[in-house]
C-alpha positions in Angstrom: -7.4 -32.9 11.7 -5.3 -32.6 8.4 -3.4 -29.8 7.8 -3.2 -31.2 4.3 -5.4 -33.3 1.6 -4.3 -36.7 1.5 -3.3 -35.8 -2.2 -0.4 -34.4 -1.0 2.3 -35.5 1.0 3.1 -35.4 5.1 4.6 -31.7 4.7 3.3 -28.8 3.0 6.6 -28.6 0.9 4.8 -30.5 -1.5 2.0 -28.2 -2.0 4.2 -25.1 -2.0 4.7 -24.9 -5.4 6.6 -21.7 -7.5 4.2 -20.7 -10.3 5.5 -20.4 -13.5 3.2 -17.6 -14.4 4.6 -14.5 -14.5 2.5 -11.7 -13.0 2.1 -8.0 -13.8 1.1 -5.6 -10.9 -2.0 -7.0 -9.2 -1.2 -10.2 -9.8 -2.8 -11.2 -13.4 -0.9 -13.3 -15.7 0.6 -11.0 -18.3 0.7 -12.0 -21.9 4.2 -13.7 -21.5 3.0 -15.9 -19.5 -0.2 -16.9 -21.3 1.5 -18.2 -24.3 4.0 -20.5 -21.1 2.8 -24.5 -20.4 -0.5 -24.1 -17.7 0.3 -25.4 -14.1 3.2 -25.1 -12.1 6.5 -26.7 -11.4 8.8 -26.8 -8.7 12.1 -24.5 -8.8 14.6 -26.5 -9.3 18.0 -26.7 -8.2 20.1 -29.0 -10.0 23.9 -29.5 -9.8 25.1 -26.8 -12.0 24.9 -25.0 -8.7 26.5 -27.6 -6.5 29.7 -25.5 -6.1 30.5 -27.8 -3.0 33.7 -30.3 -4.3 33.3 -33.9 -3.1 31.0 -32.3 0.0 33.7 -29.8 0.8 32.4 -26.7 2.5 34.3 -24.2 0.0 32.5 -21.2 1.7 33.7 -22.6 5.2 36.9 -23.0 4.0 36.8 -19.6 3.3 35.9 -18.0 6.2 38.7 -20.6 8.2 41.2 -18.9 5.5 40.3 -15.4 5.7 38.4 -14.9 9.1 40.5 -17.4 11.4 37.6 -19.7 12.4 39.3 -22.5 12.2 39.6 -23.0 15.8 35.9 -22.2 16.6 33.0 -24.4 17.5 30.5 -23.3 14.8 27.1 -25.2 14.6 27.1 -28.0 12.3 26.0 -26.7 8.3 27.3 -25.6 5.2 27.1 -22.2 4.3 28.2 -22.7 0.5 29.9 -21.2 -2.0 29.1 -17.1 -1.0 25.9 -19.1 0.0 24.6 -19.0 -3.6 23.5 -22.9 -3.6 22.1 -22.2 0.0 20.1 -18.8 -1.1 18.7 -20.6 -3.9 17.5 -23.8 -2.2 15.9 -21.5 0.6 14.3 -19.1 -1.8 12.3 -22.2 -3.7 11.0 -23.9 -0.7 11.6 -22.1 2.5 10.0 -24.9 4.4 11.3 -27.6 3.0 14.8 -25.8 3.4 14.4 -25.2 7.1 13.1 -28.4 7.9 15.7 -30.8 5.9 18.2 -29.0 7.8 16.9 -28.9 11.0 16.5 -33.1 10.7 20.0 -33.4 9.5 22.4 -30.5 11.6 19.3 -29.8 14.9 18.0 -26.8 15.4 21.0 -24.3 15.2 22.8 -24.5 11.9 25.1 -22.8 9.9 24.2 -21.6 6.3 24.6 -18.8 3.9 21.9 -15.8 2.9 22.1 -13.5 0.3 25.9 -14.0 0.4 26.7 -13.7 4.1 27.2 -16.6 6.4 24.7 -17.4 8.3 23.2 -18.9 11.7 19.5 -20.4 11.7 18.2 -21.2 14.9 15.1 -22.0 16.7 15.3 -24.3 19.9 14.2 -22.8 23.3 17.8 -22.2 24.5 18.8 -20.4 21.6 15.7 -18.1 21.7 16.1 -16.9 25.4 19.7 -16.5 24.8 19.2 -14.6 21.7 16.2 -12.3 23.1 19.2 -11.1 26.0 21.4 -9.7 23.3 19.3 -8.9 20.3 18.0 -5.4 21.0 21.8 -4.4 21.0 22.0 -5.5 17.5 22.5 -3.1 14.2 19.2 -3.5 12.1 20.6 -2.0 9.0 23.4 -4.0 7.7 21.8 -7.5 7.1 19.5 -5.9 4.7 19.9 -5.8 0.6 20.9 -2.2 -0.7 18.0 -2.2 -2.8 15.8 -2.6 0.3 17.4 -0.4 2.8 16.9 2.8 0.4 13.0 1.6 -0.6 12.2 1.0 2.3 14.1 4.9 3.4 15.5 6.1 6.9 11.8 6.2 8.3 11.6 2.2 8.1 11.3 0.7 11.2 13.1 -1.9 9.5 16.3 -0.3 9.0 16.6 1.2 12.7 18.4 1.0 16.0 18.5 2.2 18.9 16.4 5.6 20.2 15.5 6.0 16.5 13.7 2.8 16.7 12.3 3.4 20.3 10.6 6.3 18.9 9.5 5.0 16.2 8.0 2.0 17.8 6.0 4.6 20.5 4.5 5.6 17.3 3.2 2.1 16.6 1.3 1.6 19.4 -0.6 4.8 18.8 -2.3 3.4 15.6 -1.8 -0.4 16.2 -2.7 -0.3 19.7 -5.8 -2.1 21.6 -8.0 1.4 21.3 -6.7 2.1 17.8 -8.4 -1.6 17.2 -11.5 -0.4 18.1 -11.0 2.4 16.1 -10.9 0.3 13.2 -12.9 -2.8 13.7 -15.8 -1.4 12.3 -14.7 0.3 9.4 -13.2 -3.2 8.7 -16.5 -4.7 9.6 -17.8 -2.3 6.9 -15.1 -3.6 4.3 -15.1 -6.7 4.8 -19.5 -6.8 4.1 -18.7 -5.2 0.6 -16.0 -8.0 -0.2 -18.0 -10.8 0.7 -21.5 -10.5 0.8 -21.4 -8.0 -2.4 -18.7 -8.9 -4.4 -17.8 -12.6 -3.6 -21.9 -13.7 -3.0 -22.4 -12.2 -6.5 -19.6 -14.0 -7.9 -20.2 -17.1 -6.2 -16.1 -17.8 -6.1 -13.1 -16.6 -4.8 -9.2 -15.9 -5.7 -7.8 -16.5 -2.2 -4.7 -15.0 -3.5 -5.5 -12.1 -5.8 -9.1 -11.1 -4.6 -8.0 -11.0 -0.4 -4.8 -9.1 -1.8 -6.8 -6.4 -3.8 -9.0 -6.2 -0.5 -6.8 -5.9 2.0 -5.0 -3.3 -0.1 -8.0 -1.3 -0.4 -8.7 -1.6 3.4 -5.5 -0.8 4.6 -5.3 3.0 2.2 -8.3 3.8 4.0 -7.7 2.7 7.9 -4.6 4.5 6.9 -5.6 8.0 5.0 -9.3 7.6 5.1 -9.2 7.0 1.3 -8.6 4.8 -1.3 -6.6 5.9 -3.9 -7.3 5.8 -7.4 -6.6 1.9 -8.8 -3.8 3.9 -11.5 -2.2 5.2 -8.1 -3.5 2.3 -5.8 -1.6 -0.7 -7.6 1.9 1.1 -7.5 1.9 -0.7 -4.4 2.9 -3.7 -6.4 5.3 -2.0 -8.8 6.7 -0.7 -5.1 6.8 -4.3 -3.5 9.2 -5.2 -6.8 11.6 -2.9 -6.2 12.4 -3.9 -2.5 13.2 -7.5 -3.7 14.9 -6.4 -6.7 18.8 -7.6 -7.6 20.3 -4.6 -7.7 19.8 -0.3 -8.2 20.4 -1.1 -12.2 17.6 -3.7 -12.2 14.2 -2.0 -14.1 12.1 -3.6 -11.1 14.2 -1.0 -8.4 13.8 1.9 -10.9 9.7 1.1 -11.1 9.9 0.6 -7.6 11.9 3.8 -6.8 9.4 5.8 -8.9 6.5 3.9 -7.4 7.6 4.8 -3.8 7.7 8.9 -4.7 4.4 8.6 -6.7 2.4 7.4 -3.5 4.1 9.4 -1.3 3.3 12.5 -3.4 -0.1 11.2 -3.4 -0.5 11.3 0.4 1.7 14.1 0.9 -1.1 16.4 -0.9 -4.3 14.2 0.4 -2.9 15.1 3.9 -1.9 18.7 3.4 -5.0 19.1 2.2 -7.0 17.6 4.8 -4.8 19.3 7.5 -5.7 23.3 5.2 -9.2 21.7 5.8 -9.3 21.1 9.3 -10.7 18.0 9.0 -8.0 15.9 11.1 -10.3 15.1 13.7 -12.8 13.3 11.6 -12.9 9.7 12.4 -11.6 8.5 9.2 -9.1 10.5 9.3 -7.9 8.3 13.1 -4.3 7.6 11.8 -3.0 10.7 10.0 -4.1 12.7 13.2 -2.5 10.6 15.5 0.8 10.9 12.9 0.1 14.9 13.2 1.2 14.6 16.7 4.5 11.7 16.8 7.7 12.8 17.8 10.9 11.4 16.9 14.1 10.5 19.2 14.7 14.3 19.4 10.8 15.4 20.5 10.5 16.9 17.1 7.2 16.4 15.4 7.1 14.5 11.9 7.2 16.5 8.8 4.9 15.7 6.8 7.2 14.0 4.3 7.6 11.4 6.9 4.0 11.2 8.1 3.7 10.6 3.6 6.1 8.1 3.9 4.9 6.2 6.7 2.1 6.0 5.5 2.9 4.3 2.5 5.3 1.5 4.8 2.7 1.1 7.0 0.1 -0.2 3.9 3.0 -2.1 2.5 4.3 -4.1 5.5 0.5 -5.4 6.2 -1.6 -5.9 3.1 0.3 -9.1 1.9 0.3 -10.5 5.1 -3.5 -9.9 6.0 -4.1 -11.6 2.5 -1.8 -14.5 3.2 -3.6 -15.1 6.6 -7.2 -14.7 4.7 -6.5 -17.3 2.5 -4.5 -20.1 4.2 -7.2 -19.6 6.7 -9.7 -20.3 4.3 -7.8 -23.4 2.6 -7.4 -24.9 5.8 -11.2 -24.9 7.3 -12.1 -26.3 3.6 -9.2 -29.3 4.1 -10.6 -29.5 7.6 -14.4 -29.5 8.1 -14.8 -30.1 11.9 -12.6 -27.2 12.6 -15.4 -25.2 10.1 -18.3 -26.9 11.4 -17.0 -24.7 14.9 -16.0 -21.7 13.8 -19.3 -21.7 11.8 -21.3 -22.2 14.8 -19.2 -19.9 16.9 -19.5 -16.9 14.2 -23.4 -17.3 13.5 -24.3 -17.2 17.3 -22.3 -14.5 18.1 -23.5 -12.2 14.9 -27.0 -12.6 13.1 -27.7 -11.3 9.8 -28.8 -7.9 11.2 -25.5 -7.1 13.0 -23.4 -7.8 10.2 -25.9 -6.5 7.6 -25.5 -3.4 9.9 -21.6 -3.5 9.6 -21.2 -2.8 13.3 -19.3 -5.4 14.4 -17.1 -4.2 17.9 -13.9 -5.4 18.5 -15.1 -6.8 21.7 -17.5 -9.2 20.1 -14.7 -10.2 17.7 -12.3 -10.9 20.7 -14.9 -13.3 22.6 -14.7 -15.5 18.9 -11.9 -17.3 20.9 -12.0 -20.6 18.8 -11.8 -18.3 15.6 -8.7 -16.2 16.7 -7.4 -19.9 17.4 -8.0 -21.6 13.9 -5.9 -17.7 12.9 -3.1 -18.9 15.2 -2.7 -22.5 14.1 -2.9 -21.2 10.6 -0.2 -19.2 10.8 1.7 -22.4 12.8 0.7 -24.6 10.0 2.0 -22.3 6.8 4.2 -19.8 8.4 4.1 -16.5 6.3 7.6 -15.3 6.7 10.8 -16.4 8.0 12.5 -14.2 11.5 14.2 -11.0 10.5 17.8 -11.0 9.5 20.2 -9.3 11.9 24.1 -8.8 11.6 26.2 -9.9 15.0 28.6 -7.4 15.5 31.2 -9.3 17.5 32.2 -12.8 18.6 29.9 -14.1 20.6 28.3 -17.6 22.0 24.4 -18.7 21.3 23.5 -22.1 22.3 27.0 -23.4 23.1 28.3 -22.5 19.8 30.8 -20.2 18.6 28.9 -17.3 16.5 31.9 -15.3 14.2 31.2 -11.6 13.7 30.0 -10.8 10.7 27.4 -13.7 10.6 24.0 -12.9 10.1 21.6 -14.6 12.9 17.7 -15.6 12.3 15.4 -16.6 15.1 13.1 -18.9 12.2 9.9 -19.6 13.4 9.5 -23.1 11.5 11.9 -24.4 13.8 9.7 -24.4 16.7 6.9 -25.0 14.8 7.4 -27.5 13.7 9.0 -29.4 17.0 6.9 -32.1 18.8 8.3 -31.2 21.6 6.0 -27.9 21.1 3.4 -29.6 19.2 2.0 -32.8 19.5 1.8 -33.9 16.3 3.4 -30.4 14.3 2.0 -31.7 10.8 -1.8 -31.8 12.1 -4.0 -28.4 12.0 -5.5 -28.4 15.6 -6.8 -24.9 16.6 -6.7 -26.3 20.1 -3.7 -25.7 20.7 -4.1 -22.0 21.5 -6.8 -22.7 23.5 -6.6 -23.5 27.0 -7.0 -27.6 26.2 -4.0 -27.3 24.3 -1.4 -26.8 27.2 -3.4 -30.0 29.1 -2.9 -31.7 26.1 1.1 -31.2 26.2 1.3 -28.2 23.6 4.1 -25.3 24.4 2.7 -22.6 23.3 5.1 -19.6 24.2 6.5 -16.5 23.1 9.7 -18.7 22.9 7.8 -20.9 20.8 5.6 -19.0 19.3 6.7 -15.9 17.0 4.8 -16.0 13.7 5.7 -12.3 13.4 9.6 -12.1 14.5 10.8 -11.2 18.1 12.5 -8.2 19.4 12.3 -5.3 18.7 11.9 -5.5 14.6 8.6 -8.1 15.6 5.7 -7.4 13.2 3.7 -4.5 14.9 0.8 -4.7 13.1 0.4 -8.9 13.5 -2.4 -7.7 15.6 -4.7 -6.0 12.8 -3.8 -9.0 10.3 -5.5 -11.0 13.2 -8.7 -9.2 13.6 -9.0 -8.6 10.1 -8.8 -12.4 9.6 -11.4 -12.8 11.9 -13.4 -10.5 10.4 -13.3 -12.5 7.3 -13.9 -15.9 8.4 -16.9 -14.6 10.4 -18.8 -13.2 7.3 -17.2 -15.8 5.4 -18.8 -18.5 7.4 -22.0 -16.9 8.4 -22.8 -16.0 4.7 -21.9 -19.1 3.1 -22.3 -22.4 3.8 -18.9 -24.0 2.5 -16.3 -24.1 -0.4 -14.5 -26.1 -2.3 -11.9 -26.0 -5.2 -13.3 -24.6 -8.7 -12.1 -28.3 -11.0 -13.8 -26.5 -14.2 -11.5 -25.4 -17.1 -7.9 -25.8 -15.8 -8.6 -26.0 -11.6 -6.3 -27.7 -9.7 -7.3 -29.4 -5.9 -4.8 -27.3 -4.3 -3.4 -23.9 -4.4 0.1 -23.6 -5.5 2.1 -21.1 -3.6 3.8 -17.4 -4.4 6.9 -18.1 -1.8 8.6 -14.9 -1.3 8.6 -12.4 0.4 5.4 -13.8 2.0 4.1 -17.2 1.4 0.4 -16.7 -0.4 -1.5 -18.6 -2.6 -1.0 -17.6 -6.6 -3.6 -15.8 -8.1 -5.1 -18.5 -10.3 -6.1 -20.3 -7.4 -10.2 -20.5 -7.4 -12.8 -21.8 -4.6 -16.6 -22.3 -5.6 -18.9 -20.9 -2.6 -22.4 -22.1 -1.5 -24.7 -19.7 0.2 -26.1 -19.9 3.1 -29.9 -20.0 2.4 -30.4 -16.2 4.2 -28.8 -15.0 1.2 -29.6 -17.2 -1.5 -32.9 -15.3 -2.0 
């Protein structure tokens, strides 16, 4: 099967594309970028930011002057001129970036990120040697100023130690197997309205908007049993800004700063009032109650300022992602018809029109889809969302059999295995197989050394588990209601999506299928 059209070339780097529109909150074009040229181009980085002299490593040279390395064994790389050529080149195509290098330097290389040196790594030996040291790590100091104080003391993100520990006991409270349960109905429910309302009546979909808006709306209310007004709802985006702003003077940090204490003060009184209510043991109210209860490092309960807060991380650090998953997913069974031809027939035996009319669907009967959790799997392989988290080494140290400084910030990137043959037969090719058990006979690694679409460690994605099963949930009513889609070509429609490539790789918003009904709800 072909991961890609053949209008496009052997690696997706071609058909992740920056868009030039520019993009208000929720994602539509604002008037800027109406009057701009239609279509998209690549970001380009041309010499003016070659700061390398005659292919001299002036940032290596650097760190040889200033931090003695001259007599280490660091991994073959350049990290660049304060790794401004490097942060560039990585931020336009992270694929292509990770994938040039690992051909030319192997799969541990030097680099620079965000104006720190930087090791990239990925092989199997580097993994296992890096999941022995990694939990002693400090989490804080790799990240951008602007994102350690949006994203506040109570982000996972930002923590070590017992603080994390406890924070992570949290997790598997609401992102746990029986919290799952909790929730796969109520996203059964959600995900009926999406499709078999809204995108039946349309008769097309926005991959990259529409699954955003969704997922957005879903998440508030697994979360606080609400959804918020859209005013309040869509500061999400204005909040997203801020954490990838350039610095605290930027306008998109102060929008997100006052984004972030608007939908915390919106949750803070939803759940105060619910709590003056008694109503915390309602069902829809799963994840605030089970909040009501966490404990930090100390065995303190959560105020309710941090319960607010959490809240508002825990929507943010999942609704992209779930979106991203719903619509590469959906991309890729259009560019590969057997692979829907299965998870069609899979989906419409296992639910008939009454169940999901019903909008009971169990996560049980989502778990035996195993071919459908598969094509999630190999979509996430084939267009990986996110690179591995950034962590700061605190102390010389080796990885690999190479000398790693202190100072240097390390990445476990996912690409890397990804895209090894040596993993996968064939890396370029979607096969959904490969996660089934077929694809070990077949000579596919599949691994948690191998196989980390979320991170590793202890800053992993917690919540890669709900993006799953609300995947799922998507392609199955996607596939049992219609038939099949295809690209929209009217007006200015493009074959393939271009791509929106940080902080999570998703379609753009202008991006449109055309979808044909299956005749049960064509009448």
């Amino acid at each position: 099967m072909n991961a890609l059209p053949s209008s496009a070339t052997a690696s997706l780097g071609s058909a992740l594309r920056v868009p030039t529109a520019l993009q208000r909150p929720g994602g539509r074009p604002s008037a800027a970028a109406k009057t701009a040229p239609r279509g998209h181009r690549r970001l380009e980085i041309t010499s003016k930011w070659n700061w390398d002299v005659l292919g001299m490593d002036l940032g290596q040279t650097m760190g040889t002057i200033k931090r003695g390395e001259g007599l280490l064994n660091l991994p073959p790389g350049k990290v660049g001129l304060f790794g401004v050529r490097e942060t560039l080149e990585y931020l336009a195509d992270p694929r292509k970036f990770i994938k040039t290098r690992v051909e030319k330097y192997g799969p541990v290389f030097k680099t620079g990120f965000f104006f720190k040196p930087a090791i990239v790594f990925g092989s199997k030996q580097a993994v296992e040697e890096y999941r022995a040291f990694e939990a002693g790590l400090p989490a804080d100091e790799a990240l951008p100023e602007t994102f350690r104080e949006l994203h506040t003391a109570y982000g996972a993100l930002r923590q070590s130690g017992a603080q994390h520990k406890a924070t992570r006991a949290n997790f598997g409270k609401v992102l746990g197997r029986a919290a799952l349960a909790h929730y796969a109905p109520i996203i059964a429910r959600q995900t009926r309205d999406f499709v078999q309302t809204q995108l039946a009546e349309a008769g097309t979909l926005q991959p990259g908007y529409e699954c955003r808006q969704h997922c957005l709306k879903s998440l508030f209310e697994l979360f606080i049993g609400t959804v918020p007004p859209e005013e309040t709802m869509m500061k999400m985006y204005d909040y997203n800004g801020g954490l990838l702003s350039l610095g605290k003077m930027a306008p998109e940090f102060q929008s997100g700063k006052k984004a972030l204490d608007d939908l915390t003060e919106f949750i803070l009184k939803h759940y105060r009032t619910i709590k003056a209510q008694d109503n915390l043991n309602l069902p829809e109210y799963f994840f605030l109650k089970q909040y009501s209860e966490a404990v930090d490092e100390n065995g303190e309960l959560f105020t309710d300022e941090r319960i607010a807060t959490t809240c508002v991380l825990m929507v943010w650090g999942a609704y992209i992602e779930a979106a991203a998953s719903m619509g590469h997913t959906a991309w890729l069974l259009m560019r590969n018809p057997e692979a829907a031809v299965k998870v069609r027939e899979e989906t419409r035996k296992a639910l008939t029109p009454e169940v999901l009319a019903s909008g009971k669907v169990s996560l049980e009967t989502m778990m035996s889809m195993r071919y459908t959790e598969a094509v999630v799997k190999e979509t996430l392989r084939v267009v990986p969302q996110t690179a591995g988290g950034l962590r700061v080494n605190p102390e010389l140290r080796q990885l690999a059999g190479y000398d790693i400084p202190a100072g240097y910030v390390l990445t476990a990137d996912p690409r890397i295995p990804f895209l090894d043959p040596a993993n996968y037969l064939e890396p370029e090719e979607f096969r959904p197989e490969r996660f089934l058990p077929e694809g070990a006979a077949a000579g596919n690694t599949v691994s948690a050394d191998t196989f980390f679409p979320g991170g590793m460690g202890q800053h992993q994605c917690p919540g890669l588990n709900l993006s799953t099963l609300m995947t799922q949930m998507f392609l199955a009513y996607m596939t049992c209601t219609f038939d099949s889609w295809e690209p929209d070509l009217t007006g200015e429609g493009t074959p393939d999506p271009s791509y929106i490539q940080v902080p999570i790789v998703i379609i753009d918003d202008q991006y449109k299928m055309t979808l044909t009904k299956n005749w049960r709800y064509d009448l």
